[in-house]
Biotite code that builds the C-alpha atoms (Angstrom):
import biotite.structure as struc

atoms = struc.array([
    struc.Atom([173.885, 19.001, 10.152], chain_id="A", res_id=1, res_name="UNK", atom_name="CA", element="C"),
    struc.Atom([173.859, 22.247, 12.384], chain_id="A", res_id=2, res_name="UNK", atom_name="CA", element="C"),
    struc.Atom([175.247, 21.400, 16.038], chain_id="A", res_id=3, res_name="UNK", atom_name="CA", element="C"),
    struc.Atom([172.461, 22.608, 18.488], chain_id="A", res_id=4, res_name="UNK", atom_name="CA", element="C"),
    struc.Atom([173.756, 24.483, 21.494], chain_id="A", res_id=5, res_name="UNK", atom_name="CA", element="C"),
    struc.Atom([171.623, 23.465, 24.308], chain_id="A", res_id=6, res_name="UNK", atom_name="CA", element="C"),
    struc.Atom([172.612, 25.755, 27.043], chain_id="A", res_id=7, res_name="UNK", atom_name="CA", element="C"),
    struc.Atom([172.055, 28.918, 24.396], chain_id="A", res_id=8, res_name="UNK", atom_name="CA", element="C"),
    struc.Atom([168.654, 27.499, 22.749], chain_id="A", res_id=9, res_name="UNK", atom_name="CA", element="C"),
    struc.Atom([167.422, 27.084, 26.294], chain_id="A", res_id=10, res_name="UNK", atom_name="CA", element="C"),
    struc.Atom([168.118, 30.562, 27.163], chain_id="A", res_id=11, res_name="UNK", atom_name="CA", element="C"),
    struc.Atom([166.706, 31.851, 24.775], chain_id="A", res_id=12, res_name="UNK", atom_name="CA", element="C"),
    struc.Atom([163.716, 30.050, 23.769], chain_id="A", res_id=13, res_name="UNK", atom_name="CA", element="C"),
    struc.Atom([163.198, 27.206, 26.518], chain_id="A", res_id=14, res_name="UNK", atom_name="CA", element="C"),
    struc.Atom([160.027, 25.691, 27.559], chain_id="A", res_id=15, res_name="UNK", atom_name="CA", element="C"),
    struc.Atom([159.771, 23.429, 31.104], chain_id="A", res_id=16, res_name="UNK", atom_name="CA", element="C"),
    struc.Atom([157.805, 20.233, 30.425], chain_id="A", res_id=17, res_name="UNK", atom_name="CA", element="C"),
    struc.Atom([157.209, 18.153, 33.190], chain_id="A", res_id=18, res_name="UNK", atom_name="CA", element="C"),
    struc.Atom([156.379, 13.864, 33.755], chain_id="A", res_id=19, res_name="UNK", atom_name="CA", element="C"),
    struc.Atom([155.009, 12.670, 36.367], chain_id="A", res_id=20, res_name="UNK", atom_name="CA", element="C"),
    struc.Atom([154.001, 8.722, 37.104], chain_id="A", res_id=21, res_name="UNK", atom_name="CA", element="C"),
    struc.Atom([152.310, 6.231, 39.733], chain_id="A", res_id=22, res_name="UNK", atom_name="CA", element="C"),
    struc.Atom([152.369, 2.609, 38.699], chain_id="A", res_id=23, res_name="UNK", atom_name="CA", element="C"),
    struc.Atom([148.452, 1.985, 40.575], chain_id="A", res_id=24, res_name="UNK", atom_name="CA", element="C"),
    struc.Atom([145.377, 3.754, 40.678], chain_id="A", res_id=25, res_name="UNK", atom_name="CA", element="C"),
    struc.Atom([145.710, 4.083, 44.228], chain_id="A", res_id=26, res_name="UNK", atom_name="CA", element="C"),
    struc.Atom([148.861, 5.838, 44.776], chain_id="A", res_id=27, res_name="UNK", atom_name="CA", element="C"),
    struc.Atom([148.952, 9.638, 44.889], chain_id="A", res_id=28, res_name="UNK", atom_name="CA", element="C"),
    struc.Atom([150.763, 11.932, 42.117], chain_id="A", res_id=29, res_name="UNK", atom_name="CA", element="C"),
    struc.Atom([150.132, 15.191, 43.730], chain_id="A", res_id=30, res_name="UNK", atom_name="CA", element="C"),
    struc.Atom([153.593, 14.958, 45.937], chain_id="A", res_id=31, res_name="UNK", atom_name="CA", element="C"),
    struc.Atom([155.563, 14.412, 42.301], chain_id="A", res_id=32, res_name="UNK", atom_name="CA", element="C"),
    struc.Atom([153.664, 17.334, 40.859], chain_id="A", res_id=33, res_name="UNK", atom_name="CA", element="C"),
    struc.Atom([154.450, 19.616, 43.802], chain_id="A", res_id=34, res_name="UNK", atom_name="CA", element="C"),
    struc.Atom([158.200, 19.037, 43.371], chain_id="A", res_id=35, res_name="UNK", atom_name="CA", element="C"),
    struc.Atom([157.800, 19.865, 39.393], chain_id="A", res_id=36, res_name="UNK", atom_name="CA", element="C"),
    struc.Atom([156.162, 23.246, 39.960], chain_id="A", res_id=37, res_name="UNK", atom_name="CA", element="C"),
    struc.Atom([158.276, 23.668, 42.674], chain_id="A", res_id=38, res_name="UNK", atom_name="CA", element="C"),
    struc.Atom([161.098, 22.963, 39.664], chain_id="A", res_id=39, res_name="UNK", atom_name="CA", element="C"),
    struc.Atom([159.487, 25.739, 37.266], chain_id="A", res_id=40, res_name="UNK", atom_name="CA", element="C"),
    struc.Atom([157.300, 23.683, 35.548], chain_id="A", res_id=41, res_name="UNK", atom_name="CA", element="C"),
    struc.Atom([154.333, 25.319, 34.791], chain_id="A", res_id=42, res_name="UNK", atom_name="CA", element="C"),
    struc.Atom([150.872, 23.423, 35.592], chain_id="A", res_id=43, res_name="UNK", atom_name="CA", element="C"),
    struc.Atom([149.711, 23.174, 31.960], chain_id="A", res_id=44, res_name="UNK", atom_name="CA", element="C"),
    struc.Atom([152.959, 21.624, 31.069], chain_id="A", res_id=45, res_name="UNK", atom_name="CA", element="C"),
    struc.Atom([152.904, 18.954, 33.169], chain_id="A", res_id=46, res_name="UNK", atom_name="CA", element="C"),
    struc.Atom([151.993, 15.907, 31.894], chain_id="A", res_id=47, res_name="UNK", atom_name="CA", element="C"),
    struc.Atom([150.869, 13.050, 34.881], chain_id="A", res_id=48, res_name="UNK", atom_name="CA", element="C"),
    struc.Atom([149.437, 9.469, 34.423], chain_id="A", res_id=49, res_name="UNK", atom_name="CA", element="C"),
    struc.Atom([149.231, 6.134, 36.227], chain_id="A", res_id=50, res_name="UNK", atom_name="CA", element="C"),
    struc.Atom([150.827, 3.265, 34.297], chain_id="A", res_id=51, res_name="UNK", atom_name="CA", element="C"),
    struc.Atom([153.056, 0.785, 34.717], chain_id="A", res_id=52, res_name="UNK", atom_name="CA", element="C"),
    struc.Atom([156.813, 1.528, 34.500], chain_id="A", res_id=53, res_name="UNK", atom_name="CA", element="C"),
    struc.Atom([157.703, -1.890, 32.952], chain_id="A", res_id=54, res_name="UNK", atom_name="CA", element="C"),
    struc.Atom([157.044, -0.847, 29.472], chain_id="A", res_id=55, res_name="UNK", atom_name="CA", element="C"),
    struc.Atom([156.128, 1.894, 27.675], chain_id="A", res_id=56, res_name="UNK", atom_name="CA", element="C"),
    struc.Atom([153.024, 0.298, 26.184], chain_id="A", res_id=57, res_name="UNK", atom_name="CA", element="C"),
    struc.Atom([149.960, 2.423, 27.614], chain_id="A", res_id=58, res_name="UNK", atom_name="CA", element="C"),
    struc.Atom([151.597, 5.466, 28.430], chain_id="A", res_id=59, res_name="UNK", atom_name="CA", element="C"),
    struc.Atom([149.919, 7.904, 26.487], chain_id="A", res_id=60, res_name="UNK", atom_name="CA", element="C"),
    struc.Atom([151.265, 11.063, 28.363], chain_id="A", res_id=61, res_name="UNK", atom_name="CA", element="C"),
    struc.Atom([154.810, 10.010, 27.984], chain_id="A", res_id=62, res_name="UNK", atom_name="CA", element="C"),
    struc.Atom([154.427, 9.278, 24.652], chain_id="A", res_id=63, res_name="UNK", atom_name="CA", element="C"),
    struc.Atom([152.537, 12.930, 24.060], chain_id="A", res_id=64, res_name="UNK", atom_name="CA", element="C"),
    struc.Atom([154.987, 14.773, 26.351], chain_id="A", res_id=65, res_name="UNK", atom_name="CA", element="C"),
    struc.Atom([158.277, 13.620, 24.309], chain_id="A", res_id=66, res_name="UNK", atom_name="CA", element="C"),
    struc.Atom([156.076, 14.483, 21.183], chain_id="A", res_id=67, res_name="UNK", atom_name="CA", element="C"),
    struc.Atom([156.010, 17.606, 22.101], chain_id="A", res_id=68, res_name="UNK", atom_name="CA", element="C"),
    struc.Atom([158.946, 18.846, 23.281], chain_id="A", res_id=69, res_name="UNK", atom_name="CA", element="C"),
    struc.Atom([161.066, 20.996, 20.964], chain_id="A", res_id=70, res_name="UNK", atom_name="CA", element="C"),
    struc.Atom([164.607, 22.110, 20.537], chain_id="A", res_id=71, res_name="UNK", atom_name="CA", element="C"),
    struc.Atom([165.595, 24.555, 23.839], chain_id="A", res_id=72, res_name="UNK", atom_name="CA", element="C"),
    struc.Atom([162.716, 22.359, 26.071], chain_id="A", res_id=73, res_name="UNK", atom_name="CA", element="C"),
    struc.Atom([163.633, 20.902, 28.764], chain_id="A", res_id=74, res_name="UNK", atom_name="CA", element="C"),
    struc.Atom([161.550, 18.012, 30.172], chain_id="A", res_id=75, res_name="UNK", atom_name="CA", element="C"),
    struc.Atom([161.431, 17.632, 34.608], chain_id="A", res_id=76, res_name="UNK", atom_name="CA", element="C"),
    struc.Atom([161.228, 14.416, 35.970], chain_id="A", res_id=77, res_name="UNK", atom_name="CA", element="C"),
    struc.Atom([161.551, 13.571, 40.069], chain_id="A", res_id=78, res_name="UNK", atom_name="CA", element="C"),
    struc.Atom([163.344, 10.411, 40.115], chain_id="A", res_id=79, res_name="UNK", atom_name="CA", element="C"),
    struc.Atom([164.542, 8.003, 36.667], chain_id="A", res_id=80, res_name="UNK", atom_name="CA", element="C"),
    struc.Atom([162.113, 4.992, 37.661], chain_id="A", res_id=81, res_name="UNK", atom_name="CA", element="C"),
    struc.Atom([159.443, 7.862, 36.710], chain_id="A", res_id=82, res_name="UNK", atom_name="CA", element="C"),
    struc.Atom([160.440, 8.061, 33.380], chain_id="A", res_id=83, res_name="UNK", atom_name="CA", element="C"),
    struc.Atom([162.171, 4.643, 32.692], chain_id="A", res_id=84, res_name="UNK", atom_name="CA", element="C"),
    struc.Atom([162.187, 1.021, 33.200], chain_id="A", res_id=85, res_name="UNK", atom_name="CA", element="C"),
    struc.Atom([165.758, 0.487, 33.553], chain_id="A", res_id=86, res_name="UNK", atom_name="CA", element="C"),
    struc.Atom([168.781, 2.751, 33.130], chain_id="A", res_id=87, res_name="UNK", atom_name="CA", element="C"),
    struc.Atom([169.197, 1.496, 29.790], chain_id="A", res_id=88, res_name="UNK", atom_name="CA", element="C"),
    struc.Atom([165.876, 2.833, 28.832], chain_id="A", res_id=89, res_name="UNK", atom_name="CA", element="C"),
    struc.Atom([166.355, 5.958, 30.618], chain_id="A", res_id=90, res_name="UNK", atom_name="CA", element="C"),
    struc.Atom([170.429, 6.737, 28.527], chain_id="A", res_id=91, res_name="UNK", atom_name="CA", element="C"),
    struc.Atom([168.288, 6.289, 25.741], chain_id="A", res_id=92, res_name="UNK", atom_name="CA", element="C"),
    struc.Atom([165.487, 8.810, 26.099], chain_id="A", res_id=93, res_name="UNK", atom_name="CA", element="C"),
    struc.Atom([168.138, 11.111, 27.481], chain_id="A", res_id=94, res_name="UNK", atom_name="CA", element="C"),
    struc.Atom([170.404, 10.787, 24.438], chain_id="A", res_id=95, res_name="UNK", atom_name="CA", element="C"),
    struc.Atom([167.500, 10.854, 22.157], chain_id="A", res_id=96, res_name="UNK", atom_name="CA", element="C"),
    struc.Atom([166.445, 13.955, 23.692], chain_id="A", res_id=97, res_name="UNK", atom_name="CA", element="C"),
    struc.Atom([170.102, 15.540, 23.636], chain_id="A", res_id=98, res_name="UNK", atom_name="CA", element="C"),
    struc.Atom([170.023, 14.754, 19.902], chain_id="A", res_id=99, res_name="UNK", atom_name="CA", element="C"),
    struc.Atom([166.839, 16.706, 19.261], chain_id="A", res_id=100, res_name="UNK", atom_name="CA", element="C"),
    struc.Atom([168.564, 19.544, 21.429], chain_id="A", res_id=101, res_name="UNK", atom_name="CA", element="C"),
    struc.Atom([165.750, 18.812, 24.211], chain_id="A", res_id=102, res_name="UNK", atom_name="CA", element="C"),
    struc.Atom([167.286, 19.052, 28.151], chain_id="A", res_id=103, res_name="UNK", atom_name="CA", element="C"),
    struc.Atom([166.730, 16.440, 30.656], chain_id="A", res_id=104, res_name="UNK", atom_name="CA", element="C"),
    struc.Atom([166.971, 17.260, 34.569], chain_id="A", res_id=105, res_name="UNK", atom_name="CA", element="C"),
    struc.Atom([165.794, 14.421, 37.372], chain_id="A", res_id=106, res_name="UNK", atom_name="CA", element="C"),
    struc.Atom([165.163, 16.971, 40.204], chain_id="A", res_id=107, res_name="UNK", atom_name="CA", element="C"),
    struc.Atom([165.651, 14.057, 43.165], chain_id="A", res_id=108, res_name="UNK", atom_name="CA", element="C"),
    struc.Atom([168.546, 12.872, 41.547], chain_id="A", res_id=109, res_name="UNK", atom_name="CA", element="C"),
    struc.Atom([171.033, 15.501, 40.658], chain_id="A", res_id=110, res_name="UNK", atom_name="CA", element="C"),
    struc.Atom([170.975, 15.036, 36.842], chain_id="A", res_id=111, res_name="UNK", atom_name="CA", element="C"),
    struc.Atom([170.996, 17.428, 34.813], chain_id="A", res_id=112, res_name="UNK", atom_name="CA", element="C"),
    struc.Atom([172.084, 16.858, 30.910], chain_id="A", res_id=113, res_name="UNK", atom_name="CA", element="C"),
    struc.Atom([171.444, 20.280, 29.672], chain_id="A", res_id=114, res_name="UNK", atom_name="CA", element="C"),
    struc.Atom([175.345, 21.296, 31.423], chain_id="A", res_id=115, res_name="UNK", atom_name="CA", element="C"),
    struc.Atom([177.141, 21.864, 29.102], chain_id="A", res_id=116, res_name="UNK", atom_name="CA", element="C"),
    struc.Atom([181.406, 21.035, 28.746], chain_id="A", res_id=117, res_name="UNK", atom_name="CA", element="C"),
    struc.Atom([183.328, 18.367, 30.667], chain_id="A", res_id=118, res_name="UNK", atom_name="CA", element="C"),
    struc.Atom([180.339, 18.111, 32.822], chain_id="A", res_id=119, res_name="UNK", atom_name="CA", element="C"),
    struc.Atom([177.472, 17.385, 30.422], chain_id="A", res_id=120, res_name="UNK", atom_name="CA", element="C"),
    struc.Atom([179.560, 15.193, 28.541], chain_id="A", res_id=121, res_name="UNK", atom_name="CA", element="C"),
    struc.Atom([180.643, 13.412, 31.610], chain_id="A", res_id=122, res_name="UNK", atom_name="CA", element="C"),
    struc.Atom([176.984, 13.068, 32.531], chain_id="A", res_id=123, res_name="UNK", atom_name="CA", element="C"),
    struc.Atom([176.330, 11.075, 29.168], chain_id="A", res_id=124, res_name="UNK", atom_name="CA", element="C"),
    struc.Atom([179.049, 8.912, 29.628], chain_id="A", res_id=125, res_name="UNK", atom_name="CA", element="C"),
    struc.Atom([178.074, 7.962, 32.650], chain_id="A", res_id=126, res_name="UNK", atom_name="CA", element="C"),
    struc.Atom([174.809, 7.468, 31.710], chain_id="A", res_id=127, res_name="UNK", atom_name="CA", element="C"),
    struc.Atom([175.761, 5.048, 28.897], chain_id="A", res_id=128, res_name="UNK", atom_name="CA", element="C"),
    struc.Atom([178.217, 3.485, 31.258], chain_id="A", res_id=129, res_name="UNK", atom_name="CA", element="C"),
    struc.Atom([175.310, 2.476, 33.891], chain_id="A", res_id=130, res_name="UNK", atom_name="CA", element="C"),
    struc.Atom([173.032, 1.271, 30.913], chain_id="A", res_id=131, res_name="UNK", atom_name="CA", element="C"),
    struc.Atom([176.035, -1.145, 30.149], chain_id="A", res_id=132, res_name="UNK", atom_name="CA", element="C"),
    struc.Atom([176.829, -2.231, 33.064], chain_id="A", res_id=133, res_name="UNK", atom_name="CA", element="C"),
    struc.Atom([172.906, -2.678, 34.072], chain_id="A", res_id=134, res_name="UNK", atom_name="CA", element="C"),
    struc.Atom([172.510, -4.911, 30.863], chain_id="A", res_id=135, res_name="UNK", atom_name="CA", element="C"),
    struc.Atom([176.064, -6.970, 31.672], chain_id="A", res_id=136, res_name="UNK", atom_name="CA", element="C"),
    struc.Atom([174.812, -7.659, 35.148], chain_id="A", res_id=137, res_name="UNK", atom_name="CA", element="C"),
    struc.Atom([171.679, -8.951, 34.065], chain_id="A", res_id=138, res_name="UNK", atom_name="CA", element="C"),
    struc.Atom([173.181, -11.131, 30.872], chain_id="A", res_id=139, res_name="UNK", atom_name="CA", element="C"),
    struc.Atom([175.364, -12.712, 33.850], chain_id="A", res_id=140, res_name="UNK", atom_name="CA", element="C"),
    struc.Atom([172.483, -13.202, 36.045], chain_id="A", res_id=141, res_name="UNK", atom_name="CA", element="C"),
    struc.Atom([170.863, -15.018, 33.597], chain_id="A", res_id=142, res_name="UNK", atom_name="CA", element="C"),
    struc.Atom([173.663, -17.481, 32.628], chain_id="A", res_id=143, res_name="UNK", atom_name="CA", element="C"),
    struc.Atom([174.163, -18.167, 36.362], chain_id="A", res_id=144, res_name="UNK", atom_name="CA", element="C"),
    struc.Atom([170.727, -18.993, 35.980], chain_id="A", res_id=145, res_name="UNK", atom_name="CA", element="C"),
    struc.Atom([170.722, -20.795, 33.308], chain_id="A", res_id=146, res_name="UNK", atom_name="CA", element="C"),
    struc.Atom([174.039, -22.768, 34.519], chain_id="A", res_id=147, res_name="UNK", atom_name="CA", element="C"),
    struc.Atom([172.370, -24.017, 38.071], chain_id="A", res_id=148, res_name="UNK", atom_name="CA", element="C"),
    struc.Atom([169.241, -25.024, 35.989], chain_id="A", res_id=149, res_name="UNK", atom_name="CA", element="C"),
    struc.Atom([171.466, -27.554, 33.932], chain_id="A", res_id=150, res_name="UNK", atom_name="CA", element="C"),
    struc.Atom([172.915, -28.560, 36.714], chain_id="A", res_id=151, res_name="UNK", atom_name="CA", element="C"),
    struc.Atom([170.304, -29.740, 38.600], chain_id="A", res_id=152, res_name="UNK", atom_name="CA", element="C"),
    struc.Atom([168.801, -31.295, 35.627], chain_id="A", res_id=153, res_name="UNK", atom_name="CA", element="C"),
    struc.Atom([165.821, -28.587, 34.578], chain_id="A", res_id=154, res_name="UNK", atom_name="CA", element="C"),
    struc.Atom([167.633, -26.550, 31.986], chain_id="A", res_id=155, res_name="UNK", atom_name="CA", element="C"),
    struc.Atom([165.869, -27.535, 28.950], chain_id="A", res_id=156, res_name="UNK", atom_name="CA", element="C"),
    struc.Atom([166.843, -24.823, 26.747], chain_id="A", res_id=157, res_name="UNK", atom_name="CA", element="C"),
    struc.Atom([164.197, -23.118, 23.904], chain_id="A", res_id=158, res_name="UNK", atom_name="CA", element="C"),
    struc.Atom([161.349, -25.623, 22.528], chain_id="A", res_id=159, res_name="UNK", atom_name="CA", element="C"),
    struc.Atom([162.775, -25.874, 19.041], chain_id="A", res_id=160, res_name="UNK", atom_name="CA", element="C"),
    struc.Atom([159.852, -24.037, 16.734], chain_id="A", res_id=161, res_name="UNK", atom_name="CA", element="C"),
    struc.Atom([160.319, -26.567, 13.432], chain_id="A", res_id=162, res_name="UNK", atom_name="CA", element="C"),
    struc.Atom([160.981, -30.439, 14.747], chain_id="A", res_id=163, res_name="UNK", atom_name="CA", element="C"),
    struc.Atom([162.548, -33.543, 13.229], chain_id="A", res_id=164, res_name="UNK", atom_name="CA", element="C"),
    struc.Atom([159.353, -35.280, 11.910], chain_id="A", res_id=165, res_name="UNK", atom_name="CA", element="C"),
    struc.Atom([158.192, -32.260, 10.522], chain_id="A", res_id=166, res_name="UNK", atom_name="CA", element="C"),
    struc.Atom([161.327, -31.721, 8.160], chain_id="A", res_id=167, res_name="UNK", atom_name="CA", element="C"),
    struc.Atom([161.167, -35.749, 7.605], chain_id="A", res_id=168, res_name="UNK", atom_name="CA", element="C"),
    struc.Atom([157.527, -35.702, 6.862], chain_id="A", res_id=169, res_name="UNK", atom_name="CA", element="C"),
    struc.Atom([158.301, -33.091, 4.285], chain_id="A", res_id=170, res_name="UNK", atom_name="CA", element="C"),
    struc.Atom([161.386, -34.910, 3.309], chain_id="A", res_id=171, res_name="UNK", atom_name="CA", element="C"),
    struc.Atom([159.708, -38.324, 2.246], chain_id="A", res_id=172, res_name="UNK", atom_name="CA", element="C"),
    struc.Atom([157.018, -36.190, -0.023], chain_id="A", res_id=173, res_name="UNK", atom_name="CA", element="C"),
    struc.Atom([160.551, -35.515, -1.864], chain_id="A", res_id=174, res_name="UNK", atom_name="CA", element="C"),
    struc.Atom([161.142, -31.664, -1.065], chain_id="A", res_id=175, res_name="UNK", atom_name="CA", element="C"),
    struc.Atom([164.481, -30.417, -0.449], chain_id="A", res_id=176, res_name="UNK", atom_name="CA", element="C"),
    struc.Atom([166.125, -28.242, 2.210], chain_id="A", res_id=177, res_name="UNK", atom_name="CA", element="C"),
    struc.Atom([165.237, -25.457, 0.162], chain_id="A", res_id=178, res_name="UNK", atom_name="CA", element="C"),
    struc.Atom([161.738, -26.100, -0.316], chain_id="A", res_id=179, res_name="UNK", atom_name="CA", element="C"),
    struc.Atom([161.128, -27.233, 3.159], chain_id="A", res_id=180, res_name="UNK", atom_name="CA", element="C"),
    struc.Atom([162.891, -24.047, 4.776], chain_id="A", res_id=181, res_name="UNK", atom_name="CA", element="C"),
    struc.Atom([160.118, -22.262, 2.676], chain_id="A", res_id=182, res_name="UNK", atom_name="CA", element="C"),
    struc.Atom([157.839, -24.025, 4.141], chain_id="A", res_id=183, res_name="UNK", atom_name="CA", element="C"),
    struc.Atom([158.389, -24.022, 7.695], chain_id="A", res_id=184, res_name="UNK", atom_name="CA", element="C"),
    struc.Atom([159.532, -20.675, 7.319], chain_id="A", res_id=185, res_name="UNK", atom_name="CA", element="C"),
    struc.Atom([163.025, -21.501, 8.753], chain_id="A", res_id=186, res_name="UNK", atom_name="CA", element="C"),
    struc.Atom([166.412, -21.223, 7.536], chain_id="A", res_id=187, res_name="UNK", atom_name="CA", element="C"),
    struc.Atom([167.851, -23.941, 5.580], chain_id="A", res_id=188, res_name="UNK", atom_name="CA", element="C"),
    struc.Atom([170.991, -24.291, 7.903], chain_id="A", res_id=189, res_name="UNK", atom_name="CA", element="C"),
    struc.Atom([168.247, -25.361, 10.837], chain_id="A", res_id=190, res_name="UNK", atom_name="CA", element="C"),
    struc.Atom([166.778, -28.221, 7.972], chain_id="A", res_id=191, res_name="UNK", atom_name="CA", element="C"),
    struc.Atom([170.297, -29.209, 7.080], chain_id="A", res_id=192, res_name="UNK", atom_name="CA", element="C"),
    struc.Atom([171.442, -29.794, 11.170], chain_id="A", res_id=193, res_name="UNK", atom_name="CA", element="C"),
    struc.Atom([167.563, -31.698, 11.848], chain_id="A", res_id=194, res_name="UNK", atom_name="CA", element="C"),
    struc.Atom([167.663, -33.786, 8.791], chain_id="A", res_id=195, res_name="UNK", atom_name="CA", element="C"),
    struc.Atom([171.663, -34.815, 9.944], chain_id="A", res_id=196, res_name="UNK", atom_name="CA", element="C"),
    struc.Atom([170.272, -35.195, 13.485], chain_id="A", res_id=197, res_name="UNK", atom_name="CA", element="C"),
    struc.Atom([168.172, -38.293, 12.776], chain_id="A", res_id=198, res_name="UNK", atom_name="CA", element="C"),
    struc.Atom([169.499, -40.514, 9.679], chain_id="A", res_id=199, res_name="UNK", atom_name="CA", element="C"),
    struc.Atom([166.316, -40.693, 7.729], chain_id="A", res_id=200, res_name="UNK", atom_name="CA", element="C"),
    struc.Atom([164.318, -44.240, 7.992], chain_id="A", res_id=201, res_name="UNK", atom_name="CA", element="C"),
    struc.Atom([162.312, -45.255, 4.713], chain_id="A", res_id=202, res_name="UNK", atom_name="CA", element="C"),
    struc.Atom([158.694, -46.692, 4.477], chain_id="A", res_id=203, res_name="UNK", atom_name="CA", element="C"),
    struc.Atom([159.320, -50.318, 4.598], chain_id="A", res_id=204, res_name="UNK", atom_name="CA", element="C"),
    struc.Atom([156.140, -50.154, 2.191], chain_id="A", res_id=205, res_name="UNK", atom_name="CA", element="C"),
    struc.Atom([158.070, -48.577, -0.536], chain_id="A", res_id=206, res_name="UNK", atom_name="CA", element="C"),
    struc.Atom([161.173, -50.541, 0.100], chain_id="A", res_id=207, res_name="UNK", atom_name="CA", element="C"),
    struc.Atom([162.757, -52.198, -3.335], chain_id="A", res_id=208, res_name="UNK", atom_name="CA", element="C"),
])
């Protein structure tokens, strides 16, 4: 695979592409275009929209703009929470894009991934460092959550999605684990640990 220079191929044959995006359909996205032309980006390459940043479901011009963008591009955004949800999202699209040889600068923020050497490298790093840390934080979060829940007694856990009389109810029409795991479309291990759960209890109808 050939290694893609990205401070030569943007040289010599860079485009600026440019993202701008307001989460409501009241809030303005003239002040983020202004800084992107201000940036270099010409008009016709920037691509605006008003969507929410909690997915990327419905955000056609993101979608279009990282279609487009080619090897010596390099694609303008004002501030991460424009492009991405969380900074794990964001070292993503930013590694993706280094892959395809496509530059990333965040004019508001000072990051820039198309410097090359120590410094580009150190950008990605750090990038991938944040993501982790971002995703540790909110892991722990959770299971501090989750721990005061059980304490006070409202920790349930997950509503199991095959139950006890189900497996039974397939048990006493004389399937096995097998059979019933096919059924419930479950993995035998979860029949083997409900059926040892409750000791089965015959019909007293069919009893000899």
């Amino acid at each position: 695979m050939v290694q893609i220079d990205l401070e030569d191929a943007i040289h010599a044959t860079g485009k600026s592409f440019g993202y701008a995006r307001v989460s409501t359909s009241d809030q303005d996205l003239s002040i983020q275009r202004q800084a992107l032309l201000e940036a270099g980006v010409p008009e016709a390459l920037i691509f605006s929209e008003k969507a929410s940043g909690t997915s990327t479901d419905g955000r056609d011009e993101l979608i279009r703009v990282l279609s487009m963008v080619r090897a010596g591009d390099v694609l303008h955004v004002t501030r991460i929470d424009r492009l991405a949800r969380s900074m794990h999202d964001f070292a993503r699209i930013a590694h993706d894009l280094k892959k395809q040889g496509v530059g990333l600068r965040v004019t508001q923020q000072g990051i820039d991934t198309t410097v090359g050497g120590p410094v580009g490298a150190l950008t990605m790093n750090l990038l991938a460092a944040f993501a982790q840390f971002e995703t540790e934080i909110r892991r722990e979060r959770q299971l501090e959550g989750i721990a005061k829940a059980k304490a006070a007694g409202a920790y349930k856990g997950r509503k199991p999605s095959v139950s006890v009389d189900q497996v039974r109810d397939l048990q006493r029409t004389g399937l096995g684990p097998s059979e019933i795991a096919r059924k419930l479309k479950c993995g035998r291990t979860t029949v083997y640990r409900l059926l040892e759960s409750v000791p089965l209890i015959k019909d007293p109808t069919h009893a000899t």
